[in-house]
C-alpha positions as CSV (number, residue, x, y, z in Angstrom):
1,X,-7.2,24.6,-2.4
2,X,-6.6,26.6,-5.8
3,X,-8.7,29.0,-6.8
4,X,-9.3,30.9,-9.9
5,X,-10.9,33.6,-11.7
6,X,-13.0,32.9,-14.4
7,X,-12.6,34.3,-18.0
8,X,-16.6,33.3,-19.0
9,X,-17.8,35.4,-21.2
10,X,-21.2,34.4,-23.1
11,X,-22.1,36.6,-25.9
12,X,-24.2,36.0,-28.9
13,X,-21.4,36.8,-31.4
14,X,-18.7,35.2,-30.5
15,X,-16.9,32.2,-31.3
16,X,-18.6,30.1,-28.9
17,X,-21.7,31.4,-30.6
18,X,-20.7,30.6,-34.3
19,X,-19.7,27.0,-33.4
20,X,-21.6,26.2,-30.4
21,X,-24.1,23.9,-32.3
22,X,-21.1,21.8,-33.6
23,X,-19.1,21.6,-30.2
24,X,-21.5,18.9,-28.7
25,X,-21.6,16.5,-31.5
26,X,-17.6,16.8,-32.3
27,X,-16.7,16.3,-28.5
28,X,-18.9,13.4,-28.4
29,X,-17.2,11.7,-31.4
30,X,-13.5,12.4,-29.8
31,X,-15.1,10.6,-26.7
32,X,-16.6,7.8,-28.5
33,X,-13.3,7.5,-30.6
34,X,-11.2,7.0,-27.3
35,X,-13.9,4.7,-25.9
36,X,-13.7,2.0,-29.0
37,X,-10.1,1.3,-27.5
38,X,-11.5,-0.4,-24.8
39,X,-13.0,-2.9,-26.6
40,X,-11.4,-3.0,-30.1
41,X,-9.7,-6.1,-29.3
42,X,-12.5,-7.8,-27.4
43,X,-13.5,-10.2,-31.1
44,X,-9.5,-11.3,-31.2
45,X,-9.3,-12.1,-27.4
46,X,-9.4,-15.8,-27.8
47,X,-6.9,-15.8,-30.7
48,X,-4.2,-13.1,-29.5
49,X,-1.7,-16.2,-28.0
50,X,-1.2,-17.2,-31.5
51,X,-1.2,-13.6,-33.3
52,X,1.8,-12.4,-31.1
53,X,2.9,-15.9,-30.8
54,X,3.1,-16.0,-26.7
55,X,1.5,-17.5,-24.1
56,X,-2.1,-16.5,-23.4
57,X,-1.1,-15.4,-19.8
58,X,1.5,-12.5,-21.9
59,X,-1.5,-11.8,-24.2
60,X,-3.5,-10.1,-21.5
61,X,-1.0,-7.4,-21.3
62,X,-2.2,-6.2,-24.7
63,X,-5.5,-5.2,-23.1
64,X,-4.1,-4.7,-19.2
65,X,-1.9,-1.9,-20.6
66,X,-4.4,0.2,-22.0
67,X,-6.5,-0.2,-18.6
68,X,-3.6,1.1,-17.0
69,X,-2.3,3.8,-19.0
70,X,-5.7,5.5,-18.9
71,X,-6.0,5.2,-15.3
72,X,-2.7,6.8,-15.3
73,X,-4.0,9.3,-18.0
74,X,-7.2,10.6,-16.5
75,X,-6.7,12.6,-13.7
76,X,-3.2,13.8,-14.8
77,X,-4.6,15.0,-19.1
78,X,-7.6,16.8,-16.7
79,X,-5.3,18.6,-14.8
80,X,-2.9,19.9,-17.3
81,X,-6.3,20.8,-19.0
82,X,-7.6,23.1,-16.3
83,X,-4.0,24.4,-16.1
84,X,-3.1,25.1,-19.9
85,X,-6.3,24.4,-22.0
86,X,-8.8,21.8,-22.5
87,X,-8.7,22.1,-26.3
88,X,-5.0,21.7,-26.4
89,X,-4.8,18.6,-23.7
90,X,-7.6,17.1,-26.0
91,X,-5.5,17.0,-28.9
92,X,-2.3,15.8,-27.2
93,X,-4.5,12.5,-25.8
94,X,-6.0,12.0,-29.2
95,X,-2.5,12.6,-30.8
96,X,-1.0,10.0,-29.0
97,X,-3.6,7.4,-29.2
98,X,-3.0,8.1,-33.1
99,X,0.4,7.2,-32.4
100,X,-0.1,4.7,-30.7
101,X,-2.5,2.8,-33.0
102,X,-0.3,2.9,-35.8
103,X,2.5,1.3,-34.0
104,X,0.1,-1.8,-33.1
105,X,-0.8,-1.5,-36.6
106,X,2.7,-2.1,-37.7
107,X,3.8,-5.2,-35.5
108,X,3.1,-8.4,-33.9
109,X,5.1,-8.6,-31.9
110,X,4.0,-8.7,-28.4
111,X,6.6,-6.0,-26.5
112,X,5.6,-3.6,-29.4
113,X,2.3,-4.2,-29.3
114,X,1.9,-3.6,-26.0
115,X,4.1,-0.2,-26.4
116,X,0.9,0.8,-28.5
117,X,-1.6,-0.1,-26.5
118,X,0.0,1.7,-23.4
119,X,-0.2,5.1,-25.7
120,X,-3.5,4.3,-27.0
121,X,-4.7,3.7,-23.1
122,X,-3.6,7.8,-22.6
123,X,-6.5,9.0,-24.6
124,X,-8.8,8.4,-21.9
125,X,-7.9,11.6,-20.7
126,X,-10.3,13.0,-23.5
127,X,-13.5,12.2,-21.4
128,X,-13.0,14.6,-18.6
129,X,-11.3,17.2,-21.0
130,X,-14.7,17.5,-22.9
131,X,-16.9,18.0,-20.1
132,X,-14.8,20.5,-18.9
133,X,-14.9,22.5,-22.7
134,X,-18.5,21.9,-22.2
135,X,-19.2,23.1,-19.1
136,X,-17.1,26.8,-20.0
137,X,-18.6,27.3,-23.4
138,X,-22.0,26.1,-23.4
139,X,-25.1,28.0,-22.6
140,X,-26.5,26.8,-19.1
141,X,-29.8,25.0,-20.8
142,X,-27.6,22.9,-23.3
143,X,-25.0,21.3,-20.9
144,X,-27.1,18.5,-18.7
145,X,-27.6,17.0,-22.3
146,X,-24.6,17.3,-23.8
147,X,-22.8,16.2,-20.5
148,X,-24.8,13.5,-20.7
149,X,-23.9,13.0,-24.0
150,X,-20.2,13.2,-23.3
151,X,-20.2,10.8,-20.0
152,X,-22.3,8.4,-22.4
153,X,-19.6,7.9,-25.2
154,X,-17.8,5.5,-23.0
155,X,-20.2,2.4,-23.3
156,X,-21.3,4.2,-26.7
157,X,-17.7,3.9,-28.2
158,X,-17.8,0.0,-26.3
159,X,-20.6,-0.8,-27.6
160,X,-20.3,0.2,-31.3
161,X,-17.0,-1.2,-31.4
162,X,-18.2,-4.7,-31.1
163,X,-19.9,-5.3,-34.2
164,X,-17.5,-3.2,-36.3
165,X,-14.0,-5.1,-34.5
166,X,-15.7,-8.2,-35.4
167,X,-16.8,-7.7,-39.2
168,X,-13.1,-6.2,-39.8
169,X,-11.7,-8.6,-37.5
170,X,-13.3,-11.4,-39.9
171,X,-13.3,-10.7,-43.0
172,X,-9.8,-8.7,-43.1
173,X,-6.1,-8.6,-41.6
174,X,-6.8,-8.0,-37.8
175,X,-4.0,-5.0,-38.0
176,X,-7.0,-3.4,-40.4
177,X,-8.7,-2.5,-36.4
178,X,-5.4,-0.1,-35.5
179,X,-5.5,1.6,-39.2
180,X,-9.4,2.4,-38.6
181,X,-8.7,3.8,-35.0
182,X,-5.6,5.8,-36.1
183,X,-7.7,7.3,-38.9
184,X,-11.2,7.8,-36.4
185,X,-8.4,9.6,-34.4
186,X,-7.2,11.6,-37.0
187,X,-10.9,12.9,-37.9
188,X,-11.2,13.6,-34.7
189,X,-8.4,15.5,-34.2
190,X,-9.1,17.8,-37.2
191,X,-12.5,18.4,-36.0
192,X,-11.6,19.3,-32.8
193,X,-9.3,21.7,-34.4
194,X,-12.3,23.2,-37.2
195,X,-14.9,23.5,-34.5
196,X,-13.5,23.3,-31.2
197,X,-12.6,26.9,-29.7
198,X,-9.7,26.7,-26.6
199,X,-11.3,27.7,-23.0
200,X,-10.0,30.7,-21.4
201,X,-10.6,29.5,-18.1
202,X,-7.3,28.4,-16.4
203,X,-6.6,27.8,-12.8
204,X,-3.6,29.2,-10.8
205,X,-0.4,27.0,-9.8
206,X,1.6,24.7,-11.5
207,X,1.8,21.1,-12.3
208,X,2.2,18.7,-9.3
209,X,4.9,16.5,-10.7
210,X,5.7,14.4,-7.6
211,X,1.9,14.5,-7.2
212,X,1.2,12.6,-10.2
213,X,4.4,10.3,-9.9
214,X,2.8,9.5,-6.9
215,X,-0.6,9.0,-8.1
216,X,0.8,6.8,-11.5
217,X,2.7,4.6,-9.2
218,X,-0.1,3.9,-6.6
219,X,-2.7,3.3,-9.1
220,X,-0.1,0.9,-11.1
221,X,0.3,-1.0,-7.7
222,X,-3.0,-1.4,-7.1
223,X,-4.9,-2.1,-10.4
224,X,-1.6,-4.4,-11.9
225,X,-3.0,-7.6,-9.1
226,X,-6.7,-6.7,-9.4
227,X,-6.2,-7.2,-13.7
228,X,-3.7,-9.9,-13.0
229,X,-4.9,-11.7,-9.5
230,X,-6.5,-14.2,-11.1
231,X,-3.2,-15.1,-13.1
232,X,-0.8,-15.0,-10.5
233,X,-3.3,-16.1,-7.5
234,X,-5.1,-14.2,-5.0
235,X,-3.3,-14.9,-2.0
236,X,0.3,-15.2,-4.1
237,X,2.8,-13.0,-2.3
238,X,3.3,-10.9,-5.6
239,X,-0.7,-10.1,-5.6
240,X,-0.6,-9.1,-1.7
241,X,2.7,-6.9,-2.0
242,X,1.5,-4.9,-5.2
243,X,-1.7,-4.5,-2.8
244,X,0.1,-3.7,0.3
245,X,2.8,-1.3,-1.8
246,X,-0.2,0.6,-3.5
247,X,-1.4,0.9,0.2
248,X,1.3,2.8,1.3
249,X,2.1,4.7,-1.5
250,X,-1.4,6.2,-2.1
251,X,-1.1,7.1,1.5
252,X,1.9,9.0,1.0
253,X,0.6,10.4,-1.6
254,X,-2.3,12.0,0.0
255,X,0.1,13.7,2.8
256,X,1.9,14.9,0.0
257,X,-1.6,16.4,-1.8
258,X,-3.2,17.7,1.3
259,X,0.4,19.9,2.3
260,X,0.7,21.5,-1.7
261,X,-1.1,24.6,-2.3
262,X,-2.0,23.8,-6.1
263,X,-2.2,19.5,-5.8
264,X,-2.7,17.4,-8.9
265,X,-6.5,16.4,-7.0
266,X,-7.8,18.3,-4.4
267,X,-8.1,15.8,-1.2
268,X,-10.5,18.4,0.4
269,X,-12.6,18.9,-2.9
270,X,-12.7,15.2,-3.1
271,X,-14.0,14.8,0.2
272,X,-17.4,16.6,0.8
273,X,-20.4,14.5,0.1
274,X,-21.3,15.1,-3.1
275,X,-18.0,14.8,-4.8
276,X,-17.3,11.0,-2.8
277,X,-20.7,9.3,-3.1
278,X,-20.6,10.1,-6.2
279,X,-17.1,8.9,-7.2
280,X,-18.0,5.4,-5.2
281,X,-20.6,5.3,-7.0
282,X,-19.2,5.5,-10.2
283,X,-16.9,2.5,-9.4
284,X,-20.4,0.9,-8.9
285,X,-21.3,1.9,-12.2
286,X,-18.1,0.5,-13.9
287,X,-18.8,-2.7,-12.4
288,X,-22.1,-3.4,-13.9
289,X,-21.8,-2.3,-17.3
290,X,-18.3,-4.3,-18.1
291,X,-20.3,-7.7,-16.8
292,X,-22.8,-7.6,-19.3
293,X,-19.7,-6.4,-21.8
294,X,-18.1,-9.6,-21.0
295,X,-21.0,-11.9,-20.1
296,X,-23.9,-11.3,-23.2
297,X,-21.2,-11.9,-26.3
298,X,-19.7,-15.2,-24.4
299,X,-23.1,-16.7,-24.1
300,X,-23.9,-15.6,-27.6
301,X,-21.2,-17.3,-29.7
302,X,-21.2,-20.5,-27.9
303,X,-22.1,-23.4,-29.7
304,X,-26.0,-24.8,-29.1
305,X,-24.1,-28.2,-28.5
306,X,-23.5,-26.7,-25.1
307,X,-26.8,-27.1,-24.2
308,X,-26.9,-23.4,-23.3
309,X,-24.7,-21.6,-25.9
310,X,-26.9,-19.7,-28.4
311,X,-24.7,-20.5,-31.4
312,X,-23.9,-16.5,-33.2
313,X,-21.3,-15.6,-35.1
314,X,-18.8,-13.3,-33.7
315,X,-20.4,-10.1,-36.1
316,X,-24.1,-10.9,-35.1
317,X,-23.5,-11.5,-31.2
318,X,-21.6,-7.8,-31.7
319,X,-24.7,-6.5,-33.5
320,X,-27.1,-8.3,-30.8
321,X,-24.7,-6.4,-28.1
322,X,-24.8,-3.6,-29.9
323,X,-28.1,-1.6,-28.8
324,X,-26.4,-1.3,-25.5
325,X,-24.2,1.4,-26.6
326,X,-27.4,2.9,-28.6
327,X,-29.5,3.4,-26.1
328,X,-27.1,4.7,-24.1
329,X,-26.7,7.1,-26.3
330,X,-30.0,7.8,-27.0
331,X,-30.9,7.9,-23.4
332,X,-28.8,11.3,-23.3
333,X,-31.9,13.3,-24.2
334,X,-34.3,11.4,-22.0
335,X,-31.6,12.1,-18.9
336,X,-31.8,15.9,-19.4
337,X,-35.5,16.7,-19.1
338,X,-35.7,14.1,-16.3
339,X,-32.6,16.3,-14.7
340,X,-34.5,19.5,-15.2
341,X,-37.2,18.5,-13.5
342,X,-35.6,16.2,-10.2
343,X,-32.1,16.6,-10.5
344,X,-29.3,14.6,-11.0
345,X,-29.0,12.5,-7.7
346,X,-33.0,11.8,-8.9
347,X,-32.2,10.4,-12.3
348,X,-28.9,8.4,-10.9
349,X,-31.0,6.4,-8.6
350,X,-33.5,5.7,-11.6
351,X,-30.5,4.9,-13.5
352,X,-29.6,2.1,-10.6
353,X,-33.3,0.7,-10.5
354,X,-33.5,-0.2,-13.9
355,X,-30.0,-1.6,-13.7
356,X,-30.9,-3.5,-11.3
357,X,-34.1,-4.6,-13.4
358,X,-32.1,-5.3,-16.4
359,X,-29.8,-7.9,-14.4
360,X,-32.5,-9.3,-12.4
361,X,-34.5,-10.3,-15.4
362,X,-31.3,-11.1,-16.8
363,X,-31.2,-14.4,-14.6
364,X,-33.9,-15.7,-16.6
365,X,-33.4,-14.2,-20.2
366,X,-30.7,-16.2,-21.5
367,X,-32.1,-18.7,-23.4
368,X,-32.6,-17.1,-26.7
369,X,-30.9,-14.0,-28.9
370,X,-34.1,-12.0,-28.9
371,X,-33.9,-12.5,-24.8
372,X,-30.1,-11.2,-24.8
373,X,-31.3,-7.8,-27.5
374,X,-34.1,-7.1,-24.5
375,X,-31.3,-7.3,-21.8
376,X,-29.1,-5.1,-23.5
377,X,-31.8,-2.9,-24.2
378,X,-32.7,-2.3,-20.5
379,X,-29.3,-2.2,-19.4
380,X,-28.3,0.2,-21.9
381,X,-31.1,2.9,-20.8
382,X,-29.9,2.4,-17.0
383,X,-25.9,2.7,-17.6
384,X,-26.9,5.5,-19.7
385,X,-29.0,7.7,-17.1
386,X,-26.1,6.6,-14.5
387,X,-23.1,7.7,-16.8
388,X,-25.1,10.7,-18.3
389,X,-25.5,11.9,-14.0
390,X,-22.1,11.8,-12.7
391,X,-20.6,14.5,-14.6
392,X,-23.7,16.6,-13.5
393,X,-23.0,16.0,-9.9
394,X,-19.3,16.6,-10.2
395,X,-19.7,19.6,-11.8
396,X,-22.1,21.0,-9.5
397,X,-19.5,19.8,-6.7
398,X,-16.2,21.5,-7.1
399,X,-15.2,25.0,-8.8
400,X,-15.0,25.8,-12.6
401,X,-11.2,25.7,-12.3
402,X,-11.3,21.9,-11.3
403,X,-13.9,20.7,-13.7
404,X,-11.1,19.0,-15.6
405,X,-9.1,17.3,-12.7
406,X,-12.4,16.5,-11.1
407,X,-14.2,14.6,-13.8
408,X,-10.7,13.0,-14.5
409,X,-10.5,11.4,-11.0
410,X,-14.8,10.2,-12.0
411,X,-13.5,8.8,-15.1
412,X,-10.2,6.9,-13.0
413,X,-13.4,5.9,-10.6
414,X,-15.5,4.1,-13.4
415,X,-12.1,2.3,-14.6
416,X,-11.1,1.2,-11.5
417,X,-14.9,-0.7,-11.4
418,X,-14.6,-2.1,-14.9
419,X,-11.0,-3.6,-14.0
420,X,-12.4,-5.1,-10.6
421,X,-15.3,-6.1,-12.8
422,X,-12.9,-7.6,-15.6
423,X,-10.9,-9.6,-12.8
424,X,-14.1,-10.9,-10.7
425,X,-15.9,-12.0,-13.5
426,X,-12.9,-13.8,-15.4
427,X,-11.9,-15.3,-12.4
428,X,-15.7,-16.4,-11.8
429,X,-16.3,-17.9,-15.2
430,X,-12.4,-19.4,-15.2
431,X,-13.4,-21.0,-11.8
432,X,-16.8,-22.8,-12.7
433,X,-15.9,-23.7,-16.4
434,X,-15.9,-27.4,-17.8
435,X,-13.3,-28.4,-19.2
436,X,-13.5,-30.2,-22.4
437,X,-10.3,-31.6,-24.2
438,X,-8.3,-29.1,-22.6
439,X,-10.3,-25.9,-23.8
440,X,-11.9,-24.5,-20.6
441,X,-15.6,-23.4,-21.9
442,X,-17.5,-20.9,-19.6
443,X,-21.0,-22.3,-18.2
444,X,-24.2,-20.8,-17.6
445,X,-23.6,-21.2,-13.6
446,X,-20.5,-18.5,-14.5
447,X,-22.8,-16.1,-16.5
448,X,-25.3,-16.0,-13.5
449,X,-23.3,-15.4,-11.1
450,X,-21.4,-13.3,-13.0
451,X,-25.2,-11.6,-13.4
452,X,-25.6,-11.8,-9.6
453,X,-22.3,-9.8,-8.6
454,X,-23.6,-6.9,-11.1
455,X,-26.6,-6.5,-8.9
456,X,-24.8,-6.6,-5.9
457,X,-22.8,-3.9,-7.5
458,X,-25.6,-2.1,-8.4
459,X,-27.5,-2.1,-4.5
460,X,-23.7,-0.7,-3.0
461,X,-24.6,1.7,-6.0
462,X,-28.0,2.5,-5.1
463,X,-27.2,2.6,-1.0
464,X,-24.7,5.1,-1.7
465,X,-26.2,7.4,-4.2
466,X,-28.8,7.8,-0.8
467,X,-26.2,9.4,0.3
468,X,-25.8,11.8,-2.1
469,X,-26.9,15.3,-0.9
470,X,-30.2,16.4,-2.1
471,X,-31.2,19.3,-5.2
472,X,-31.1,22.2,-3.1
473,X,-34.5,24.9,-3.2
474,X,-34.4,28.0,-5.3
475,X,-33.6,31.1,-2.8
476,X,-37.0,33.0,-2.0
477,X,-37.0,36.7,-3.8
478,X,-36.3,39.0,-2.1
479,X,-35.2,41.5,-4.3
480,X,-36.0,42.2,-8.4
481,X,-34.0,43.8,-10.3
482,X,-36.5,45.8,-12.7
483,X,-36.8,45.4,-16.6
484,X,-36.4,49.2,-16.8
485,X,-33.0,49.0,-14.9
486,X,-31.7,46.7,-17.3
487,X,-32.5,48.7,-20.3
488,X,-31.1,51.8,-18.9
489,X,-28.1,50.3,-18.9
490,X,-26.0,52.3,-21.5
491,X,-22.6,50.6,-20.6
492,X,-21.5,47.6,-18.4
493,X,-22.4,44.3,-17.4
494,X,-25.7,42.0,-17.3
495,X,-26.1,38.7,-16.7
496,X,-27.9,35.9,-14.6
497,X,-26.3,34.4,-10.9
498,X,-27.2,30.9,-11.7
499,X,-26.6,27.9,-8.8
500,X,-24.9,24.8,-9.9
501,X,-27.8,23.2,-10.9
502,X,-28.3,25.8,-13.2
503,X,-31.3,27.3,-11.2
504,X,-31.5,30.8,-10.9
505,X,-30.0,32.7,-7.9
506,X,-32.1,35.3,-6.4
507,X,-30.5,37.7,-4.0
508,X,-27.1,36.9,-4.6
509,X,-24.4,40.1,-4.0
510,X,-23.1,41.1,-7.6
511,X,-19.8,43.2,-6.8
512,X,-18.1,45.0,-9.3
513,X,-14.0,45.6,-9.3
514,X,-11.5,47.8,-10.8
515,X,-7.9,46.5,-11.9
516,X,-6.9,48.2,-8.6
517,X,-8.8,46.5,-6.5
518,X,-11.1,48.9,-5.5
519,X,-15.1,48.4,-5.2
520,X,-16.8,50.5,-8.4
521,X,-19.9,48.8,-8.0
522,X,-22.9,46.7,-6.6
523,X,-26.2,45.5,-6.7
524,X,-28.1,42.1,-5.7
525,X,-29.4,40.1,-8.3
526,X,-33.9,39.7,-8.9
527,X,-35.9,36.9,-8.6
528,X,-34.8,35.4,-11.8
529,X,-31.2,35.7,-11.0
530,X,-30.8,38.3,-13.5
531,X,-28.4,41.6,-12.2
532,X,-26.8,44.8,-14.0
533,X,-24.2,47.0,-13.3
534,X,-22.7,49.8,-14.9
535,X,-19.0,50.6,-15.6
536,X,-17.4,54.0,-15.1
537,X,-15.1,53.3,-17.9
538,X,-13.8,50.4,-20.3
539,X,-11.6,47.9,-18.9
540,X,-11.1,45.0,-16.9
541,X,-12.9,44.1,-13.7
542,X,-13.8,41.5,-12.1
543,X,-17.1,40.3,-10.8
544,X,-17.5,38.6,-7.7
545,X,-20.3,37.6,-6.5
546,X,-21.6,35.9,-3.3
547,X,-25.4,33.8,-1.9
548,X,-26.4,32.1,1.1
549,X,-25.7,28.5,0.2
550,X,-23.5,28.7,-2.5
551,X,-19.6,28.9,-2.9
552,X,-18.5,32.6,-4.0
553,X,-17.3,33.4,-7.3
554,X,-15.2,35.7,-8.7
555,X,-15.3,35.8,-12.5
556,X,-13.0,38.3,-14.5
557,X,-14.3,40.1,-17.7
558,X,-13.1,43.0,-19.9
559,X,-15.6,45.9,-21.1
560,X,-13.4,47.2,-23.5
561,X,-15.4,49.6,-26.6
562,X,-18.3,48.1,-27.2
563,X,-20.4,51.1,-26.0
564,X,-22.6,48.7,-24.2
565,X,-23.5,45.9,-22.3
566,X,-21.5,43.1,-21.9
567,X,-23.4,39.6,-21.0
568,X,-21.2,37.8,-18.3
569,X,-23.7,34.6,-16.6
570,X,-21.9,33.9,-13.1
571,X,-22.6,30.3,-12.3
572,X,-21.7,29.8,-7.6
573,X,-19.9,26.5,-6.9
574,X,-21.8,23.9,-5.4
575,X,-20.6,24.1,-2.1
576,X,-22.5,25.4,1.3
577,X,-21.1,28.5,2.9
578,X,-21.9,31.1,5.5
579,X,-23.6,33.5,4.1
């Protein structure tokens, strides 16, 4: 495993300071930006065979190459992030999907296109990238929400998109969708850049090259037949041998991991409880929000002639839709004081009920608009507690220095369910469809199944966040550090020893380090988690500290003229050790 040392270092004046109220909302809008590329193409579906003049079965590639490039993109953009800066790998993802967009902009035709789309599929990486900037700048009480917020922006960005693809999409030149997401990238980009400041946390090691050759060509194998299965046949022998390939290398692949000293993903990491319920989960997740995504604006643009179809135009079944990504992101609040109080394995599970509520009464809802604005509604407020809890539990999970690589291999997690999704539920709807002068029109036997797999989904969900290890007690205190301590301190460091739920720390050794390595201090921190030590003289040290139940920590800081105290909040991994 790689370890780090963590250059944290909160302080009222300093740049975090000045621009942390501006952080949350920009890093949201870069994730929201990346998310409309999902489904920026979703009001064209129909008539991409005859805009790239191709066959429909070619057409698909234009979305199945985004899926896969930010599959691809994920896990690799969070690992460069933890190893060479958040705030930089940010840009590069959003720089490319800029890139990317304009070429798509620029052509129809269908090898170019899809050349776009590929780079616009790498700004996925953006996601995990601004958890991670969130998680090393924020103070401790702001991040549940804004993590929340972040996580959210993926069906926020979907769900927005739809009614804003379709207006452009029908009243303009459908290239007009690439110019607006090249210049939404471009905003974002120079925001990022006004308001964003760069991490100093870093983790050792290099970059695992073969590691993410490995991992790019595995997850290439495996997602190409599960987004093309239904194309080529199930039981075809291409389908079987991407699947048995992607078997063998992932395999390989995790020899490789588990024998580097600084791996592109930590096998180990990945493995304790609370990092793998969650991540199965999370492919849970995916699943059920992409079938109402495909399901609800089918059902609503069908013509009433149907019998079933509720007759909207493309921009109202997107604005009907559209609440979905709302209350999602509205829901962000609402997840933070429920998280405060229960926890994050709490608020997942509520997530998952009301998922399950929204699909159930689904079944029956489907005979009106109003009926499908209530279903999006409900379904919005329980993808949006889900989404806004995984980063919260993967945080909590793994060490500061893998908060990037981590959430990257979540975000890979809720993509693989939305591309299982995608091919279930087209292959569902293509295999009950009438067909009606050739054109092969989707039923309402399609959409409930299609309804019925979602909750299925959501009960594997729901079984395995069970699993999920519980919010863990506040130590008893033991030992309080004194108000008059604290104030006596005429120069060092003071802070809090915080778990990672945030909760305070009490008893926790607080060890104090010279640049040679030798011990120039100690203390344990008080019931409130709050400890201070004093320096001998300016420099840098480094702080380690150390609790019964939590991971150890050592976190470097630099005292360094300011004739005072320096405020230094040590957060303990997540992980259970001897004490």
């Amino acid at each position: 495993m790689t370890h780090t040392t963590t250059d944290r270092t909160t302080g009222d004046t300093g740049e975090t300071g000045r621009t942390g109220g501006a952080i949350v909302p920009v890093l949201a809008f870069a994730g929201i930006v990346v998310a409309v590329m999902q489904t920026l193409l979703v009001p064209v579906i129909k008539d991409l065979p005859q805009l790239l003049s191709t066959s429909p079965s070619n057409a698909t590639w234009v979305l199945t190459s985004t899926l896969l490039s930010g599959a691809v993109a994920t896990p690799i953009m969070g690992r460069l992030g933890d190893l060479y800066g958040k705030r930089r790998m940010l840009i590069a993802s959003l720089s490319v999907m800029v890139v990317g967009a304009l070429v798509s902009a620029l052509t129809s035709d269908l090898l170019t296109m899809i050349a776009g789309r590929t780079l616009q599929g790498f700004a996925m990486g953006a996601i995990p990238l601004g958890i991670g900037l969130m998680r090393d700048m924020l103070p401790r009480e702001k991040l549940p929400s804004a993590m929340a917020l972040m996580s959210s922006s993926i069906g926020v960005g979907g769900g927005l998109a739809l009614p804003l693809a379709a207006l452009i999409a029908q009243h303009s030149d459908w290239h007009a969708l690439f110019y607006g997401a090249a210049g939404l990238g471009a905003l974002a980009i120079a925001l990022t850049l006004l308001v964003v400041p760069e991490s100093d946390m870093r983790a050792e090691g290099t970059f695992d090259v073969l590691g993410a050759i490995g991992l790019s060509v595995g997850l290439v194998l495996f997602l190409l037949p599960i987004t093309k299965g239904s194309d080529w046949g199930w039981t075809s022998a291409t389908t079987l041998g991407l699947f048995g390939a992607s078997a063998v290398v992932l395999v390989l692949w995790g020899v490789l991991e588990l024998r580097l000293k600084a791996p592109l993903v930590d096998l180990r990491t990945t493995a304790r409880p609370a990092v793998l319920f969650t991540n199965l989960a999370s492919i849970m997740v995916g699943v059920s929000f992409y079938v109402v995504s495909l399901v609800l604006p089918q059902l609503l643009q069908l013509p009433t002639s149907t019998g079933y179809g509720l007759g909207q135009s493309m921009v109202m079944a997107g604005l009907i839709v559209a609440p979905l990504g709302l209350t999602m992101m509205f829901t962000a609040p609402v997840y933070a004081r429920l998280s405060a109080k229960y926890g994050p394995k709490v608020t997942l599970i509520l997530g998952l009920l009301i998922i399950a509520i929204g699909y159930g009464a689904g079944l029956g809802l489907m005979s009106a608009a109003w009926q499908s604005l209530v279903i999006a509604v409900v379904l919005g407020a329980g993808i949006g507690l889900a989404y806004s809890s995984l980063p919260a539990l993967i945080v909590g999970a793994v060490p500061a220095s893998e908060t990037g690589a981590a959430n990257g291999l979540n975000t890979l997690m809720r993509s693989i369910g939305t591309s299982v999704s995608s091919a279930v539920v087209g292959m569902v709807l293509a295999n009950t469809a009438d067909h009606v002068g050739g054109v092969a029109i989707p039923t309402m036997h399609g959409f409930r199944i299609s309804f019925l797999i979602a909750t299925g989904a959501v009960a594997v969900g729901l079984l395995l966040a069970l699993f999920l290890p519980g919010r863990r007690p506040a130590n008893k205190p033991q030992l309080r550090a004194s108000s008059e301590e604290v104030a006596a301190l005429g120069s060092g460091f003071r802070g809090r020893v915080l778990g990672a739920d945030g909760s305070p720390v009490a008893r926790a050794k607080v060890t104090l380090i010279d640049r040679r390595g030798r011990q120039a201090g100690a203390t344990l921190s008080g019931e409130d988690g709050s400890y201070a030590l004093a320096v001998p003289a300016d420099g840098a040290y480094v702080l380690a500290a150390r609790a019964s139940g939590h991971g150890p920590l050592a976190s470097s800081a630099t005292h360094a003229g300011v004739g005072g105290t320096v405020d230094v909040d040590l957060s303990l991994p997540g992980e259970t050790v001897s004490a």
